[in-house]
N, C-alpha and C positions, 0 to 999 in steps of 0.2 A: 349150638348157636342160640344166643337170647331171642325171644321173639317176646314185644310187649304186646301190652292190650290194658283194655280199660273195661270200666264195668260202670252203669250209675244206677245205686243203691236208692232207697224212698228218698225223697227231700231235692231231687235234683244234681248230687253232687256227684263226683266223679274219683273212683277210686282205681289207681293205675296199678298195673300186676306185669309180673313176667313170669315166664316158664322157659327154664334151659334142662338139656335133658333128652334122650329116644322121646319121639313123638309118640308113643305108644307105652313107653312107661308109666308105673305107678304113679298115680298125682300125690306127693308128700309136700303139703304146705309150710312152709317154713318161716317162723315169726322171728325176725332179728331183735337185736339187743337193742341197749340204751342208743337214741340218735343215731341209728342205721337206716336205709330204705330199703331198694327193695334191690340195690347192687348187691348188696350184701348176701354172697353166697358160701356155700361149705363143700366141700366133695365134688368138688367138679370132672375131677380124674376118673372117681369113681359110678357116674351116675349109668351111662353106658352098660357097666360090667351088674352093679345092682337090679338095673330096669327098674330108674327112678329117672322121672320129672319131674326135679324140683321146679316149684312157686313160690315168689317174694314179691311181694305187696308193700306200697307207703302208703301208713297207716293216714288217716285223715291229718291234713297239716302237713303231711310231707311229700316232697318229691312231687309228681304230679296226680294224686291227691287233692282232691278240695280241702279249705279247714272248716274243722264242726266248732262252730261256738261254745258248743254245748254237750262237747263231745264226754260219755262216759266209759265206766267198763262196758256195761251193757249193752251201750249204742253200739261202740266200737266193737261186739261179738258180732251184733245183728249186722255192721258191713261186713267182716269177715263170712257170715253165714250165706249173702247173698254171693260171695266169690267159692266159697266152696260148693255153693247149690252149682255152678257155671263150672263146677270141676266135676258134680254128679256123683258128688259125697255123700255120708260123710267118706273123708280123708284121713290118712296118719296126719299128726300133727306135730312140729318141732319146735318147741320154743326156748329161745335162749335169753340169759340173763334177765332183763327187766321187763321182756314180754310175757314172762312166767305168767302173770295176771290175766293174758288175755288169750293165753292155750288154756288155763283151769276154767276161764268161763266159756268157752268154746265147749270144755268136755263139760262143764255141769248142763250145758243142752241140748248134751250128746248128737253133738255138731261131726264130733272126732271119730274116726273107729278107735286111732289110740292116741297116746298122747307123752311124749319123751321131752320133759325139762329138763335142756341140757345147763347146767353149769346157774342153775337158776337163782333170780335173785329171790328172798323170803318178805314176807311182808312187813316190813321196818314199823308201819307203826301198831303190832302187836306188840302188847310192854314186852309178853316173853323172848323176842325176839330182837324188840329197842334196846333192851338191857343186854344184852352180849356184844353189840358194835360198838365199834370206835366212837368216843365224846363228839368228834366232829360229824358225822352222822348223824348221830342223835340230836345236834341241833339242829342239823336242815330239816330234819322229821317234825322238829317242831315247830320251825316256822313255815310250814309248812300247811300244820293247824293255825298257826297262828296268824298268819299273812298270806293266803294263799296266792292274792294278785302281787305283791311283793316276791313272792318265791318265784312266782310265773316270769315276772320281769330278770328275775337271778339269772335264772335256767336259761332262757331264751338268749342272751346275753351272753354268750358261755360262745357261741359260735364254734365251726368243726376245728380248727386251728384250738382253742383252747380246750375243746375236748377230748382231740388228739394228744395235746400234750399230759393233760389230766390222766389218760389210760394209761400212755407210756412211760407215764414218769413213776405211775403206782404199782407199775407191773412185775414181776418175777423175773429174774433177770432170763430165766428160761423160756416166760412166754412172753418178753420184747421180743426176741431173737425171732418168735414167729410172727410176731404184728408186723417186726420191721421187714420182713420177705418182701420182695419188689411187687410180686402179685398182688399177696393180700395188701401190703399197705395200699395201692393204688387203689383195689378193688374196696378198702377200709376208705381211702379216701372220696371216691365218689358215693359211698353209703351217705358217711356224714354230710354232705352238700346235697341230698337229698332230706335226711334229718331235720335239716336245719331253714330249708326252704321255707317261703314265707316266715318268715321271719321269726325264725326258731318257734312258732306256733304247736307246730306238730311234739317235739321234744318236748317242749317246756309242761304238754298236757300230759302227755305221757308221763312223766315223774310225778307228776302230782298225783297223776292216779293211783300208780306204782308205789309212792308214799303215803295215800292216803289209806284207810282201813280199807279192805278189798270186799267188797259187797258181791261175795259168794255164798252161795250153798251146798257147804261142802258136802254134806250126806247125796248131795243129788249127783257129785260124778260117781257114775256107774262105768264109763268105758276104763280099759287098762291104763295106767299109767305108771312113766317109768320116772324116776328121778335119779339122776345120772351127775357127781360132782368130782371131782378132781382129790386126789388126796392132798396136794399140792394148791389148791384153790383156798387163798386166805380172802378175795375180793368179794365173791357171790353171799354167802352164807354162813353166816359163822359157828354154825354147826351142821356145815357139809347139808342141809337139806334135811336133817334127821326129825327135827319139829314139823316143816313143809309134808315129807311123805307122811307123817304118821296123822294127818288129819283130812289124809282122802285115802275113802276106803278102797282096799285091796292095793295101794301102791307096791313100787317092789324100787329099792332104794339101793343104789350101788356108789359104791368111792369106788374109783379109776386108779390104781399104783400107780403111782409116778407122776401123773397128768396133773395140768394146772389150770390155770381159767381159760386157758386155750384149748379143755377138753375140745370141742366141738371139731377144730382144726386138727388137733396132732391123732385126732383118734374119727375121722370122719366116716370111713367103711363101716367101724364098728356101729356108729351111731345109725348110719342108713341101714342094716339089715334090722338094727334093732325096732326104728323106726316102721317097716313094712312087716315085720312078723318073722 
């Protein structure tokens, strides 16, 4: 059973969290993807058998969540820091696709015990990294520099109806077949109407950060980390995470046979044990 709760971080606002899961299980914090909140879960079959309680949180801007004006990577670590102080972390930590950004700064403040980017996005505006995506890509990265309030209006604009269709329509015809499942799509669809809350605020910051250069310090993660991509995964990375692990030290970097940007789903047991040790 979900049970919410809220938490409020300095400044007054209010950041909403749930936990599903044995009441007595592991706390494994769990950072959803692009325009997800905090419906957005993985492994629910399994969390019982693991002796994991997951945590999903809308990040500021979404769901019910305050918005930060002036929210950044750093800010948005330090509200995650106050929800895993309230968890009596640190915690393992799961971050998929475009939250990559905000489990690496979580571990460079060794916030995390560990930390598994699943299916993770890479940091688009590293050239070495701009130069291997798709042209269409590469231009939102740069208006991205280039207009930032312009991109902000893009993105927010976009709504869950258009962002649903955007996933599904770019998807592997093997991992539509799991987006479209009755579960997850329902449980996909109340994520994105949380995302998109206030008026796509929350989303539209989140890409920008996500696109913008990632103001980390990567010598400074010292906890474990896993980077975990699909062999099958053309969406996330477009070299599978191979550049991503190899600039935090001690990573350990696996391609998944056969899996695709649905690692997270078609492979969710494996990710929680890997998750908790």
């Amino acid at each position: 059973m979900r049970e919410d709760h809220e938490l409020s971080p300095p400044g007054g606002r209010v950041l909403a969290w749930s936990a599903t899961g044995p009441a007595d299980g592991v706390p494994v914090l769990f950072l959803a993807g692009a325009a997800t909140g905090r419906s957005m879960t993985f492994g629910a079959e399994h969390l019982d058998r693991a002796g994991v309680r997951l945590v999903t949180v809308d990040r500021p801007g979404m769901g019910g969540s305050t918005s930060d004006p002036g929210r950044t990577v750093p800010s948005t670590a330090a509200d995650l820091a106050c929800l895993v102080a309230r968890l009596g972390g640190p915690v393992p930590v799961v971050a998929n696709s475009q939250a990559a950004v905000f489990g690496l700064a979580l571990a460079e403040r060794g916030i995390t015990s560990r930390l598994l980017l699943v299916s993770p996005a890479d940091e688009v505006a590293d050239p070495r990294v701009r130069a291997q995506v798709p042209a269409p890509l590469q231009d939102v990265v740069a208006r991205v520099a280039a207009d930032p309030d312009g991109a902000r209006a893009f993105f927010a604009e976009l709504g869950p109806d258009g962002m649903e269709r955007m996933v599904l329509d770019g998807a592997d015809p093997a991992d539509r077949a799991v987006y479209r499942e009755p579960g997850f799509l329902s449980r996909y669809r109340a994520a994105l109407r949380e995302g998109f809350a206030h008026g796509g605020a929350g989303y539209a910051t989140d890409t920008l950060l996500a696109m913008s250069p990632w103001p980390l310090d990567w010598q400074a993660i010292q906890v474990p980390v896993l980077v975990w991509s699909g062999e099958r995964d053309h969406v996330h990375s477009p070299d599978g995470g191979a550049l991503l692990a190899s600039r935090i030290p001690g990573a350990r970097r696996r391609i998944v046979p056969g899996a695709g940007a649905a690692l997270l789903w078609t492979h969710a047991a494996e990710v929680l044990a890997a998750a908790t040790g």
